[in-house]
C-alpha positions in Angstrom: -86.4 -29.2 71.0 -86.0 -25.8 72.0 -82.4 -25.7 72.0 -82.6 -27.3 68.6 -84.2 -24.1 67.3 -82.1 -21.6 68.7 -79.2 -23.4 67.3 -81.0 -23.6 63.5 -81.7 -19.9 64.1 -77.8 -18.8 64.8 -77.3 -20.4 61.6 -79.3 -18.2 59.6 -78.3 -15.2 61.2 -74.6 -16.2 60.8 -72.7 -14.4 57.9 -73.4 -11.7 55.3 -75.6 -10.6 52.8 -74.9 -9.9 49.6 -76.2 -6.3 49.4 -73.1 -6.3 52.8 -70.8 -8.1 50.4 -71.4 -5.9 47.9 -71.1 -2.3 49.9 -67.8 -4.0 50.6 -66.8 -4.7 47.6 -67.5 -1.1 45.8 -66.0 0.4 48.8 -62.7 -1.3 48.5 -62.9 -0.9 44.6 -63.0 3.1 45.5 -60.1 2.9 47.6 -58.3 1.2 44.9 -59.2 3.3 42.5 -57.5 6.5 44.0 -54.9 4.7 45.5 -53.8 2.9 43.6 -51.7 5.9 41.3 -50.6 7.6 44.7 -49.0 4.1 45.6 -47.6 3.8 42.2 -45.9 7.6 42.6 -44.7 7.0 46.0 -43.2 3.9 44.5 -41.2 5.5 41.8 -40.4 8.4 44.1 -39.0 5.7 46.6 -37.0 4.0 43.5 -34.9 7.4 43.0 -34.6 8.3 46.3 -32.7 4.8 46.8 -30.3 5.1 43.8 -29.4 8.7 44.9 -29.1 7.1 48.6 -26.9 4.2 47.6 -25.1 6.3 45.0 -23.8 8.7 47.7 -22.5 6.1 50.4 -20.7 4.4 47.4 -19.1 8.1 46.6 -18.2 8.2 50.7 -16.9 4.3 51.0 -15.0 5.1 47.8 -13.3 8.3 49.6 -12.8 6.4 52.9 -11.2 3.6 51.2 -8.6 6.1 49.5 -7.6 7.4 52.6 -7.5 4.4 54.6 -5.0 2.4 51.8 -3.4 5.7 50.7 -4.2 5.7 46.8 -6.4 7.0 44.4 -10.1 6.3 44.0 -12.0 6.6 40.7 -16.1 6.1 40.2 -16.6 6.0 36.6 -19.8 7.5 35.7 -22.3 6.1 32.1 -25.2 8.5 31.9 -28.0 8.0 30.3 -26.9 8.9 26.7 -24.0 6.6 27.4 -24.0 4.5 24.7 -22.7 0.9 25.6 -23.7 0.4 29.0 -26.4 3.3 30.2 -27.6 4.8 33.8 -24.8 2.3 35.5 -21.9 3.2 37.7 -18.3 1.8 37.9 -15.6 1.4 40.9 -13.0 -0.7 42.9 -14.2 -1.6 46.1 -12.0 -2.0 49.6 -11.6 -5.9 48.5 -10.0 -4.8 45.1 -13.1 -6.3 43.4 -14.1 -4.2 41.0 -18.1 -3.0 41.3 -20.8 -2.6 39.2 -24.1 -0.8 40.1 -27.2 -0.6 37.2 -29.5 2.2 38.3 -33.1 0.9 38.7 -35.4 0.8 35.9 -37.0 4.1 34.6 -33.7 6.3 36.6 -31.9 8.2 35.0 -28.0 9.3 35.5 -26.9 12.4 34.9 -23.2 13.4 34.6 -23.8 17.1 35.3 -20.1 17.9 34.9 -18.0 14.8 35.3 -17.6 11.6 34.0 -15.5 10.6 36.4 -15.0 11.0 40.2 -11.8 10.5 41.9 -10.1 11.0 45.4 -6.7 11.6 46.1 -4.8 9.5 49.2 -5.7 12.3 50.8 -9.5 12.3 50.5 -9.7 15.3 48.0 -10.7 15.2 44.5 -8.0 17.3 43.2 -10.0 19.7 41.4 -11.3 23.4 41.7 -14.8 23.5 41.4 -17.5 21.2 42.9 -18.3 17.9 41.0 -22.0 17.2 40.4 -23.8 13.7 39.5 -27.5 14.1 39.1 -29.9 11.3 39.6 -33.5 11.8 38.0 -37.1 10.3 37.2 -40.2 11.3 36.2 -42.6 10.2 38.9 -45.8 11.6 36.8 -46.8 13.7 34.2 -46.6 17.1 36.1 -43.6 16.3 38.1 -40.1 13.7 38.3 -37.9 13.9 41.5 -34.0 15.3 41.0 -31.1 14.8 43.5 -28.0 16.6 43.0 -25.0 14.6 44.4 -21.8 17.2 44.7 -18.5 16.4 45.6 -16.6 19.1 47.2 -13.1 19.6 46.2 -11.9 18.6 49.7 -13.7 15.3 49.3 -17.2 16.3 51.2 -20.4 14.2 49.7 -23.5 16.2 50.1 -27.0 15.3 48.9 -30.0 18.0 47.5 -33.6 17.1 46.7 -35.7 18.9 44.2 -38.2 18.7 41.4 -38.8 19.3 38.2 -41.4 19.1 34.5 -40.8 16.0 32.9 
């Protein structure tokens, strides 16, 4: 009988109460509540970071794969004003296949001063100045993320990373 009675008394101390459940409950609703928006920032901020990332090894493999097969490379570049096919990026791959990239949602690109990027067989671009492609988005009300891809005239891809006011 006794061990009958210890056993019915684990039972009733097993589990929670609902003034526990509750504590629980408010305490994950707070940590939802202000995390929730910085996960949603760091989110958007990841989004850009990844178009501008995948946007400059394109510009790279495109200037490799005019070297290696000796012709000319063009990118084709619709911003975000484009009107037919916005924020979306054109090029041959090494395959011949031609390559369409559609930035993710909510980017934006930018042409900053060309709408077109191409390498020479000898890994230049054949023009003076630098050639700039900017990829944007506003991450919040009070500030959007802004890399600068430029193209150097010897054929150099270089990244930059700032911010701006939306």
């Amino acid at each position: 009988m006794t061990s009958r009675r210890r056993l019915e008394s684990k039972r009733c101390d097993a589990g929670f109460s609902l003034s526990e459940l509750l504590t629980v409950i408010a305490l994950m609703a707070l940590m939802i509540l202000f995390a929730g928006p910085a996960f949603s920032e760091a989110f958007k901020a990841y989004k850009v970071r990844s178009v501008a990332n995948e946007m400059t090894l394109d510009l790279r493999a495109l200037r490799y794969n005019a070297v290696a097969n000796r012709i000319t490379a063009t990118m084709t570049l619709n911003n975000q004003s484009h009107a037919t096919a916005p924020n979306q990026y054109t090029f041959v791959n090494s395959k011949g296949t031609p390559v369409t990239v559609r930035l993710q949602s909510g980017v934006n690109l930018e042409t900053a001063s060309a709408a077109t990027v191409s390498f020479n067989n000898n890994g230049s671009t054949g023009v003076a100045g630098n050639l700039s492609v900017v990829v944007s988005m506003p991450i919040n009300d009070a500030r959007g993320d802004r890399y600068t891809l430029t193209v150097t005239p010897s054929g150099t891809v270089s990244s930059a990373y700032s911010t701006y006011v939306p």
